[in-house]
C-alpha positions in Angstrom: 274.6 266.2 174.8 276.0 262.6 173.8 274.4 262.3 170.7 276.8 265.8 169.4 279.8 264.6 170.8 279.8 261.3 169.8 278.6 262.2 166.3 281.2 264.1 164.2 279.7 264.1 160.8 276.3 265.4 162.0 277.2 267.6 165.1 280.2 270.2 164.7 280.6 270.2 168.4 284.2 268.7 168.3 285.6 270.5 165.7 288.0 273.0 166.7 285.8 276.3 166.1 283.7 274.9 167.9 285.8 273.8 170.6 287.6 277.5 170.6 284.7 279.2 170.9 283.2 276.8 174.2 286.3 277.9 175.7 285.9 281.4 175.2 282.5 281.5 176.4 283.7 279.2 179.3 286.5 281.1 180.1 283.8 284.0 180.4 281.3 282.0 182.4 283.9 280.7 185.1 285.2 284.5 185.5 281.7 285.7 185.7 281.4 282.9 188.6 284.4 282.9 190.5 284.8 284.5 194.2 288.5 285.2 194.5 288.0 286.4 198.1 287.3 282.7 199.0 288.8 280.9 195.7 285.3 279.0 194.6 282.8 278.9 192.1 279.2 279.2 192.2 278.3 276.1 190.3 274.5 276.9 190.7 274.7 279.6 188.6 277.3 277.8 186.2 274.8 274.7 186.2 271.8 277.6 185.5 273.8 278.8 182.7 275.0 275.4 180.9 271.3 274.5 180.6 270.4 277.3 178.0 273.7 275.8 175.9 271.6 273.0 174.5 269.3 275.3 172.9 272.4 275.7 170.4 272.2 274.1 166.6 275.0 272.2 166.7 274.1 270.1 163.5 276.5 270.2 160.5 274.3 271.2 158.2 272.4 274.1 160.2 274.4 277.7 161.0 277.3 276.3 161.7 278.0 274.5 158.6 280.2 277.7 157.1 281.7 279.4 160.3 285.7 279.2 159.7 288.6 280.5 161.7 289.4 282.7 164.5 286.4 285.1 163.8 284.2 282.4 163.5 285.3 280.7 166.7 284.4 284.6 168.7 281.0 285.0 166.7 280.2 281.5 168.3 281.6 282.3 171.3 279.5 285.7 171.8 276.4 283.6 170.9 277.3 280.8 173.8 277.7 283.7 176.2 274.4 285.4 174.9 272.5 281.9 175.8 273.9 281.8 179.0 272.3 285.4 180.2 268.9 284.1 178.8 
């Protein structure tokens, strides 16, 4: 997704809700993934689940224009995880 990274004004992707809320959901996604028995990920189901991530609005002016804070950066965060399982 270069266009939202590299666009601040029209993409919230870097702002720090945002930002909070793709670590929550990839903190989830890496302990949903993770074999501690032989200390590796499964990256084909990481890779399976980062795919559904682009269906997000990430625009400035779409749902993500108001969401603030802490509580905004978990409501985000549930919704990231929520792609991944579909």
């Amino acid at each position: 997704m270069p266009n939202q990274w590299s666009d601040y004004k029209k993409y919230r992707l870097t702002h720090i809700v945002c930002l909070n809320a793709l670590s929550i959901a990839g903190n989830h996604i890496i302990s949903d993934n993770y074999n501690f028995s032989s200390n590796q990920l499964n990256n084909t189901e990481i890779s399976k689940s980062l795919t559904n991530i682009q269906n997000i609005d990430w625009s400035s002016e779409g749902s993500l224009k108001y969401l603030k804070g802490v509580s905004g950066s978990n409501l985000l965060a549930a919704d990231i995880i929520t792609s991944f399982k579909n």
